[in-house]
C-alpha positions, -999 to +999 in steps of 0.1 A: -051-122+254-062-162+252-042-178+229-068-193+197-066-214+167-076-195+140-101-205+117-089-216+078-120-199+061-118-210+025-148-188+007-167-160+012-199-175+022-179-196+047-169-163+067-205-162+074-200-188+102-167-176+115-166-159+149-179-123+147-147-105+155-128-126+126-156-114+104-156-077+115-116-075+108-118-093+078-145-064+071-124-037+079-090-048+060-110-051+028-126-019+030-097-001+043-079-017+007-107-011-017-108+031-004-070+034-007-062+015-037-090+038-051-082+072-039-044+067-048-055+060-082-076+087-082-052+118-062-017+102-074-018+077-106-043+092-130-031+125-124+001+116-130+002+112-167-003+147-174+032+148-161+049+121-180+078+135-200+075+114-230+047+086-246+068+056-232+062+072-195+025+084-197+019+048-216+036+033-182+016+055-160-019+044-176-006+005-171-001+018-132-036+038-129-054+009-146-038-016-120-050+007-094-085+010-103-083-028-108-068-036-070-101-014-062-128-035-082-113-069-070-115-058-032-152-040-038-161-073-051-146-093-024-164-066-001-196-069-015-195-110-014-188-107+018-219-084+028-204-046+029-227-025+009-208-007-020-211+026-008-193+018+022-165+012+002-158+046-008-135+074+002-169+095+013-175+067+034-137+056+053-114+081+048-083+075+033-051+070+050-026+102+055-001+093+029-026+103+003-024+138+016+008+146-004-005+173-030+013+158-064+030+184-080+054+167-105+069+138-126+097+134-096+073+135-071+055+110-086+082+084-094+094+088-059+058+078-048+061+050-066+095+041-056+088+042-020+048+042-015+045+013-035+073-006-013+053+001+015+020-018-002+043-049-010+051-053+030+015-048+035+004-074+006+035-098+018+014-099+052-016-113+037-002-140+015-006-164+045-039-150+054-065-174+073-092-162+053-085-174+019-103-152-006-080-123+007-049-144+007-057-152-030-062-117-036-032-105-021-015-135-041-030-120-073-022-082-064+018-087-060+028-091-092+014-058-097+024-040-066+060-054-073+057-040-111+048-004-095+078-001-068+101-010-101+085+017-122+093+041-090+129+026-089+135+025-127+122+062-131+140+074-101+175+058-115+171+074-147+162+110-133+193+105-109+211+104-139+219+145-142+223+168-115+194+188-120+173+152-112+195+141-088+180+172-065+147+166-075+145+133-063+161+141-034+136+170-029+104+152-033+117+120-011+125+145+017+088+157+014+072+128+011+095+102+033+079+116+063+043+104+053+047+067+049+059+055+087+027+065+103+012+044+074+020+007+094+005+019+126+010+027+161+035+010+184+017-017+203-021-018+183-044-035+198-063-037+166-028-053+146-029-076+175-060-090+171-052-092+129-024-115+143-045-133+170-068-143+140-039-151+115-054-124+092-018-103+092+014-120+105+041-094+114+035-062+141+034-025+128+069-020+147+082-051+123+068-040+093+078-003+101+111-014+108+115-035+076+103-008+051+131+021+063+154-007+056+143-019+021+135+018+019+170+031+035+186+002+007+167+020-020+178+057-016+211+053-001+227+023-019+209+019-050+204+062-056+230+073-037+207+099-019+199+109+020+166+090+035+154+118+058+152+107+097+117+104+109+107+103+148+098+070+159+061+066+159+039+066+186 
């Protein structure tokens, strides 16, 4: 592939004269974010506070599900500034990724989401904070805060339900259904499509880096922090 220098776009009506295939992945990683950051608020964060245990929890959960839906309406209006109707912004549209699959049964379930899917979005938000478009980049630089305040709900909630033995094996239950879900969410080994996000200095890291980063922050989580097993997943594809 010939080595470029990627273009510093600084606003949305600048991408207009970009290179097409910039402008086509800058398409694609805004709509993948405003379907996702939709449909998990709408299969995993709203749902969710009809299984809070107390007021404190479901009041927590609504600060999470409004976030969501938030992350959504910034990157639909990004989308739309930058030409990409509204309704292809929708689940209908671009299906969601696989980790949304998970049918939410429970409180634990749901903390352990947050605990580990969450962690998962921070790696993928950390990728864009040097992003050579710059309306994403602020974006991502806006969404962190949020996406960091999520992982420490999981974390916080999981700690506490670790506290007896009966939540000790819940958590340990749901992560060893759920676990399996999130590698496949950084990629395949060797993309061509991550290589051109890099080639355009729209992402920074491989999926193999960032795959390899989240088990450890992830293995750091359940095994030193909770004390619990992080299930062994094949090695993607």
């Amino acid at each position: 592939m010939t080595e470029i220098t990627p273009p510093q776009i600084a606003t949305a009506d600048a991408l207009k004269s970009a290179p097409e295939e910039f402008q086509d992945l800058v398409r694609k990683i805004v709509v993948s974010h405003a379907v996702n950051e939709l449909y998990g608020a709408q299969v995993f964060d709203e749902p969710a506070i009809q299984y809070a245990p107390t007021p404190y929890a479901k009041w927590l959960t609504c600060r999470v599900a409004m976030e969501e839906y938030g992350h959504h309406v910034r990157f639909k209006e990004l989308g739309e500034q930058i030409g990409i109707p509204a309704d292809d912004m929708t689940p209908e549209k671009h299906p969601p990724l696989s980790i949304f699959e998970f049918p939410l049964k429970t409180w634990e379930e749901f903390c352990v989401i947050k605990l580990l899917a969450d962690l998962a979005e921070i790696l993928q938000v950390e990728d864009l904070l040097q992003c050579t478009f710059q309306p994403l980049r602020n974006l991502a630089r806006m969404t962190m805060p949020e996406e960091r305040f999520h992982a420490q709900f999981g974390k916080d909630f999981c700690t506490e339900l670790c506290q007896t033995p009966e939540g000790r094996a819940k958590v340990q239950a749901a992560i060893d259904h759920y676990f399996p879900y999130l590698p496949p969410f950084f990629g395949r080994k060797g993309s061509k499509n991550n290589a051109l996000y890099r080639r355009w200095g729209i992402k920074q890291r491989s999926n193999e880096e960032m795959r390899a980063d989240f088990i450890a922050r992830a293995r750091a989580l359940v095994e030193d922090h909770l004390k619990l097993t992080l299930p062994t997943v094949p090695e993607a594809a």
